[in-house]
MISELUM-188205 format. One line per 8 residues: their letters; for each residue x, y, z of C-alpha. Coordinates in Angstrom, 3 decimals. Each point is the difference from the previous one (the first is absolute). Layout:
<recs>
a	X:Y:Z  ...
</recs>
This chain:
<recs>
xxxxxxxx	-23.313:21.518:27.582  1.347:0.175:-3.860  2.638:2.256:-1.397  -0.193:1.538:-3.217  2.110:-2.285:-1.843  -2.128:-2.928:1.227  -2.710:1.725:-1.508  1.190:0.545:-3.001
xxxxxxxx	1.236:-3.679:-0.215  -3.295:-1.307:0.693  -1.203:2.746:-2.748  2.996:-1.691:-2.063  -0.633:-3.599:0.319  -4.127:0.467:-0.229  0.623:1.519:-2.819  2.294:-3.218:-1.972
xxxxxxxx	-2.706:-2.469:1.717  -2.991:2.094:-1.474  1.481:0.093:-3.739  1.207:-3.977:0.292  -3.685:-0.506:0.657  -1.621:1.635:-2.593  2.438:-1.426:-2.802  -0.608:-3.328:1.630
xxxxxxxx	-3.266:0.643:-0.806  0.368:1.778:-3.459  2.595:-2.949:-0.678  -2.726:-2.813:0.935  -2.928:1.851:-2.559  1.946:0.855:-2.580  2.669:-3.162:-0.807  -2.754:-2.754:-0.484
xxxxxxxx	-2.433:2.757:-2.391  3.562:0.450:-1.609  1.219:-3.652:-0.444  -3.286:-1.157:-0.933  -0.405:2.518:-2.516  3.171:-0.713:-1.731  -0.800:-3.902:-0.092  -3.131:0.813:-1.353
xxxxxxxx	1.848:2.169:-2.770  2.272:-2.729:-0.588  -2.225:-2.595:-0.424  -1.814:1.911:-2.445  2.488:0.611:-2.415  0.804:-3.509:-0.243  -3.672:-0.834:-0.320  0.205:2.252:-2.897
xxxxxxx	3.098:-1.432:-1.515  -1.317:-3.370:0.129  -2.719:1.709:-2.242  1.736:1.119:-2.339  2.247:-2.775:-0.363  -3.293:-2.576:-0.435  -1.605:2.086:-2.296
</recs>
């Protein structure tokens, strides 16, 4: 049937497919919250220094 050291490969390689997946996943929740956010931050701070510029 399978030897050890197949077993332990398929351990092995499980293992790297298991962790790409889940920072695929972290990756795909967390850059758009993150690259929105800092838009958002940017866009306010030049909303503010048009306000204090007009005023």
């Amino acid at each position: 049937m399978f030897t050890f050291e197949q077993y332990l490969g398929f351990i092995a390689i499980m293992t790297v497919v298991t962790m790409g997946f889940w920072l695929m996943i972290f990756l795909v929740g967390i850059l758009p919250y993150w690259i929105g956010g800092s838009l958002y931050e940017s866009w306010k701070m030049k909303r503010d220094e048009k306000k204090k510029l007009k005023s």
